[in-house]
C-alpha positions as CSV (number, residue, x, y, z in Angstrom):
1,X,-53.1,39.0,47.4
2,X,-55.3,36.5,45.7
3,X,-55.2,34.2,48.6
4,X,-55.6,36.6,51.4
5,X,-57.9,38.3,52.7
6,X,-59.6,41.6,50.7
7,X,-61.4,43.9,52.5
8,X,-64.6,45.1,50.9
9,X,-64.7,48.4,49.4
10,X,-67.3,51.1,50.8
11,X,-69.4,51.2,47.7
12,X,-70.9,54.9,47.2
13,X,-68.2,56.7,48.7
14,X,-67.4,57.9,45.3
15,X,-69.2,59.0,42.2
16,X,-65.8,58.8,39.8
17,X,-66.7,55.1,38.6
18,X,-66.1,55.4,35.0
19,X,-63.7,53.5,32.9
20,X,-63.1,51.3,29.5
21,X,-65.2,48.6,30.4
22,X,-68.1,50.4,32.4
23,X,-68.5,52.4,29.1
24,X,-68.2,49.4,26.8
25,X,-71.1,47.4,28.7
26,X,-73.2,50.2,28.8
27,X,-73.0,50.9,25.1
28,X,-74.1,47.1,24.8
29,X,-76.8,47.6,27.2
30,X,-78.2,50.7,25.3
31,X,-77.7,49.2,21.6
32,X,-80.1,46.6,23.3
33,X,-82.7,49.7,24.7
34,X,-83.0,51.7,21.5
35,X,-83.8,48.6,19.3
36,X,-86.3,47.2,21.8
37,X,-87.5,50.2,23.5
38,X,-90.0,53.4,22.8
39,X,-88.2,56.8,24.1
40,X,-90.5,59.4,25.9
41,X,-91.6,57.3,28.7
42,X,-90.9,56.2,31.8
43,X,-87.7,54.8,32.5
44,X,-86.5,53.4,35.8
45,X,-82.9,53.1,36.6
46,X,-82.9,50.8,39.5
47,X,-79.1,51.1,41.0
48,X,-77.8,53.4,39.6
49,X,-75.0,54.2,40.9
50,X,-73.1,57.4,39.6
51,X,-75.7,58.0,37.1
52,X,-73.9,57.2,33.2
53,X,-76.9,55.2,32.3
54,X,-80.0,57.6,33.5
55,X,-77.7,60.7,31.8
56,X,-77.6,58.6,29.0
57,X,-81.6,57.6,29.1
58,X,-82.8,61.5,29.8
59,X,-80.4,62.4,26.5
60,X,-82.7,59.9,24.6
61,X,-85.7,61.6,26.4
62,X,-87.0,59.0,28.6
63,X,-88.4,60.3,32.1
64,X,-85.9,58.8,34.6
65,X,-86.4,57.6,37.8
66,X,-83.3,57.1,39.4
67,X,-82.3,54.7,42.6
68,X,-79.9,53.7,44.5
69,X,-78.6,52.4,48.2
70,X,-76.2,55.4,48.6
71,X,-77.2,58.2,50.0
72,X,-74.2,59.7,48.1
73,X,-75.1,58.7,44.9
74,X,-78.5,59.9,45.4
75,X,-77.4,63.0,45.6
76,X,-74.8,63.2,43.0
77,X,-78.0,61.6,40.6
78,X,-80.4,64.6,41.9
79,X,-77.5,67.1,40.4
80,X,-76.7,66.0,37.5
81,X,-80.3,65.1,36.6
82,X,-81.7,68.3,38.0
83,X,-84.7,66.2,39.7
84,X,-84.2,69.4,42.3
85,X,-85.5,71.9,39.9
86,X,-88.8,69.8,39.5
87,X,-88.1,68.8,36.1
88,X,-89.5,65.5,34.6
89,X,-86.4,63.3,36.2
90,X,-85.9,62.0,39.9
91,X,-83.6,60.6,42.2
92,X,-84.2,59.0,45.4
93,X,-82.1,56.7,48.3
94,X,-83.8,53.5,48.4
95,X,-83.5,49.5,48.7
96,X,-83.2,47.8,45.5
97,X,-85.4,44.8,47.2
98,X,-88.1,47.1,48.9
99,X,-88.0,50.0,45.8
100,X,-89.2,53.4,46.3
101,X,-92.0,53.3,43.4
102,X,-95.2,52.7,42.9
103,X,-96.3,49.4,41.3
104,X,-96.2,49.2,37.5
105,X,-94.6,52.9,36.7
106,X,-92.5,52.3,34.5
107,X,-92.1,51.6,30.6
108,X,-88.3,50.4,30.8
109,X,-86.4,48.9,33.5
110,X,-82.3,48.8,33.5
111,X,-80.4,46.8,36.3
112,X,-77.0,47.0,35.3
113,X,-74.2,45.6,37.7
114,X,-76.7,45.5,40.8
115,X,-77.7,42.1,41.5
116,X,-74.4,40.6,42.0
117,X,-73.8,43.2,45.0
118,X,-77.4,42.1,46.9
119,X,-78.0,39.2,49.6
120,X,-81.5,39.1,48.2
121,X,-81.1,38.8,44.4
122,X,-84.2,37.0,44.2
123,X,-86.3,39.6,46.0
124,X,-84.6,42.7,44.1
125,X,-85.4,40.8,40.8
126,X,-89.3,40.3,41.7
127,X,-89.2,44.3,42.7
128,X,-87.8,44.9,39.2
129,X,-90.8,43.0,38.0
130,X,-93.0,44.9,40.4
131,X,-92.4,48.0,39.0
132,X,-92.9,46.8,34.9
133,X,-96.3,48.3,33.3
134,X,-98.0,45.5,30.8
135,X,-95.1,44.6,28.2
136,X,-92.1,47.0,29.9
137,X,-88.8,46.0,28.9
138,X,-86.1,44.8,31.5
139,X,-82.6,44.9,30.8
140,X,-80.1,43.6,33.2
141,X,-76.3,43.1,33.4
142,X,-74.1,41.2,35.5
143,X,-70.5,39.7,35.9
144,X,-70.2,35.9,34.6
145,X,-69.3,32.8,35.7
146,X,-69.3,31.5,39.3
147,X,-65.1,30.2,38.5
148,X,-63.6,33.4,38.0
149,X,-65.1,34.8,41.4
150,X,-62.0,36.3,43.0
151,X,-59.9,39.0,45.4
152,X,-61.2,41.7,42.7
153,X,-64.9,40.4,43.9
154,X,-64.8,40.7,46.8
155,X,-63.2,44.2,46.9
156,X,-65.8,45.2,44.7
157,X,-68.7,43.8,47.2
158,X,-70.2,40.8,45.1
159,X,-71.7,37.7,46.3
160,X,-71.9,36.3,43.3
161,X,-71.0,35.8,39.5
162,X,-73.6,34.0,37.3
163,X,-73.8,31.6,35.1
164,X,-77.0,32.5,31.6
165,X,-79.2,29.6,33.2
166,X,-79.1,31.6,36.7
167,X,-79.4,34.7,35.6
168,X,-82.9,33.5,33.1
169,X,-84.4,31.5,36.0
170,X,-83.8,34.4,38.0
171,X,-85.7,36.6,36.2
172,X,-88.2,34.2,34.4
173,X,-89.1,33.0,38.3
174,X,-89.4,36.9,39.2
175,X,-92.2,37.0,36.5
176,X,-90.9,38.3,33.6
177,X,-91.3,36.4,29.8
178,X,-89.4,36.4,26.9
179,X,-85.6,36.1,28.8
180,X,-82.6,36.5,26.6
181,X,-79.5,36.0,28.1
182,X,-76.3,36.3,26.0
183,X,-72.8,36.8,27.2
184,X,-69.7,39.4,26.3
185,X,-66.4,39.9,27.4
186,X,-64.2,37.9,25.1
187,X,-61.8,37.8,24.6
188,X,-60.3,41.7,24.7
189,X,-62.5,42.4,28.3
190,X,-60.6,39.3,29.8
191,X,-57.2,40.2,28.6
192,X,-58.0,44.1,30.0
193,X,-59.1,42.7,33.5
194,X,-56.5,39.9,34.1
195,X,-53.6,42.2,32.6
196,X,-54.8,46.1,32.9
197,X,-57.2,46.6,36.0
198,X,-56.0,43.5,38.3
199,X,-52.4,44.4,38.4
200,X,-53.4,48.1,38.7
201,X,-55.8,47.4,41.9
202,X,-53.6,45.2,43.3
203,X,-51.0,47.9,43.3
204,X,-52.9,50.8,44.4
205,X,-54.4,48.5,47.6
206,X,-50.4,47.3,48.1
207,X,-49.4,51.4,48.6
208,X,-52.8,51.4,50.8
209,X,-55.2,52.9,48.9
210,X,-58.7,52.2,48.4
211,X,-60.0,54.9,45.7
212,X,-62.1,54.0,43.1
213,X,-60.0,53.0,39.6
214,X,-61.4,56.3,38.2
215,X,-60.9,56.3,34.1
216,X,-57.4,56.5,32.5
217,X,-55.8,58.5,30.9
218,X,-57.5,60.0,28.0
219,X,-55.5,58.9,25.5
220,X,-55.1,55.5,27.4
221,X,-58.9,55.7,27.8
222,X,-59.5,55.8,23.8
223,X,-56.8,52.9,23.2
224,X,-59.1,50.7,25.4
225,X,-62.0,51.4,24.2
226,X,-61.2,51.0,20.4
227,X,-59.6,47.5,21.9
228,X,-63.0,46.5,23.9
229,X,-65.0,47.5,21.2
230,X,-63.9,44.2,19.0
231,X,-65.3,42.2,21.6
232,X,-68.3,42.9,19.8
233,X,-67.4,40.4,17.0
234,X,-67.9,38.2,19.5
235,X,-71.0,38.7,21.5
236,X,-72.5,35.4,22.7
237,X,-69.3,33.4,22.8
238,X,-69.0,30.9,25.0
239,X,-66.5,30.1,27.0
240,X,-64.2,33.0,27.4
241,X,-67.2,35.5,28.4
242,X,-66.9,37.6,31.4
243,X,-70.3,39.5,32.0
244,X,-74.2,38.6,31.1
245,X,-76.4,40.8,29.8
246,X,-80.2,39.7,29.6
247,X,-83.7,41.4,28.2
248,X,-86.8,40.6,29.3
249,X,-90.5,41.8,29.1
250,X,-93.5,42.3,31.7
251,X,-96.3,39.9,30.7
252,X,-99.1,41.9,28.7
C-alpha cells in the first residue's frame, strides 16, 4: 500500500475525528493559549473541523467563531456550540482563504491541522492575519517534515508536511511578528503512528473501508494518552519530531 496509489479521503463526511494524538496536540496547543492569551474575548477557530478546540475555547469563555469548508461540520459546530440559540458563539461554512469575517475581529486566532490540507497556504495564512486585531495571538499546528510525506498523507488530503523555517516564513510573510515555531512528536507520537494508526488504516482500507479512525477503546484510549503525554519531555527535539506548532502575534 505504500507504493500504490491512495485515494483521498472525503474530509467532513464525519464529525467522530478524535483520538490519542488529536487530543495530545491540542492540549499542547491550549497550554500555549492560556499562558499567552486573555479569556473573554474573541476567539476565531479557523478550520475547525469537528469542533474539540472551539468546545474547548467557549469552556475557557472566549466568544468563538467557528469555520470551516464542510458544510457538515458547520453544522455539527452550530449544535454543539448552540450558535442557533443566538448565544455569544457562531458557526459558519466558509473558505479558509477567502474567511467569512470581518477584518480585525478577533483577539485569538487557532489554525490547527488546516494548512497542510489547502492549495493556497499562503493566501489562508495572510486571511489568518486579516482577521488579528492590534497584538492578537495566532496559534497554528501542522504535520512536519516534507520526508515522512506518505500513503497516510495522501488519504488524509495533505499537500504538504513542513519543515519550522516554512512554517515561520509562512506566517512572518503573511504579516504576523514574533513567530515561534517549535516541534513535538518524539519520540512516543512516531512510535504510535508508524506502529498503532498505520497498520490499523492500512487494514481497515484493505477490508474496504474508508471511516474515520474514530478513538479507541477507552481503556486503550487512556494507555495512549499517558504514553503521548512523555513526549512532552521532549518538546523542541530535533530530529525525530512529527508535527509543528507555532505562535505568533498581529503587529500593534
Amino acid at each position: 500500500m505504500s507504493s500504490g496509489p491512495v485515494d483521498e479521503h472525503a474530509w467532513g463526511d464525519s464529525t467522530e475525528m478524535f483520538g490519542p494524538r488529536h487530543a495530545f496536540r491540542e492540549s499542547l496547543l491550549l497550554r500555549e493559549i492560556d499562558r499567552r492569551a486573555t479569556p473573554g474575548r474573541d476567539a476565531l477557530d479557523a478550520g475547525a473541523g469537528a469542533g474539540s478546540m472551539s468546545r474547548a475555547l467557549a469552556a475557557r469563555g472566549y466568544r468563538v467563531t467557528a469555520v470551516d469548508g464542510s458544510e457538515g461540520f458547520a453544522e455539527h459546530l452550530g449544535a454543539v456550540l448552540g450558535a442557533a440559540s443566538g448565544g455569544p458563539h457562531r458557526a459558519v461554512r466558509g473558505d479558509m482563504t477567502a474567511l467569512p469575517v470581518d477584518d480585525a475581529s478577533a483577539d485569538l486566532v487557532v489554525c490547527a491541522e488546516v494548512l497542510e490540507h489547502l492549495d493556497d497556504d499562503v493566501g489562508a495564512a495572510r486571511e489568518l492575519r486579516r482577521a488579528c486585531r492590534p497584538g492578537a495571538l495566532v496559534v497554528v499546528s501542522v504535520p512536519a517534515g516534507p520526508f515522512r510525506y506518505d500513503w497516510t498523507d495522501r488519504w488524509a488530503g495533505h499537500r504538504r508536511r513542513y519543515t519550522p523555517e516554512g512554517l515561520e516564513a509562512l506566517l512572518a510573510d503573511a504579516g504576523l511578528v514574533s513567530v515561534d515555531v517549535y516541534a513535538w512528536g518524539f519520540p512516543v507520537t512516531g512510535l504510535y503512528h508508524r506502529h498503532v494508526y498505520r497498520p490499523m488504516l492500512r487494514r481497515r482500507l484493505l477490508r474496504g473501508g474508508d471511516a474515520d479512525m474514530g478513538a479507541p477503546p477507552a481503556l486503550a484510549g487512556r494507555v495512549l494518552r499517558a504514553a503521548l503525554s512523555l513526549d512532552r519531555l521532549f518538546l523542541g527535539r530535533r530530529p525525530g519530531y512529527m508535527g509543528l506548532l507555532a505562535t505568533a502575534r498581529a503587529p500593534g
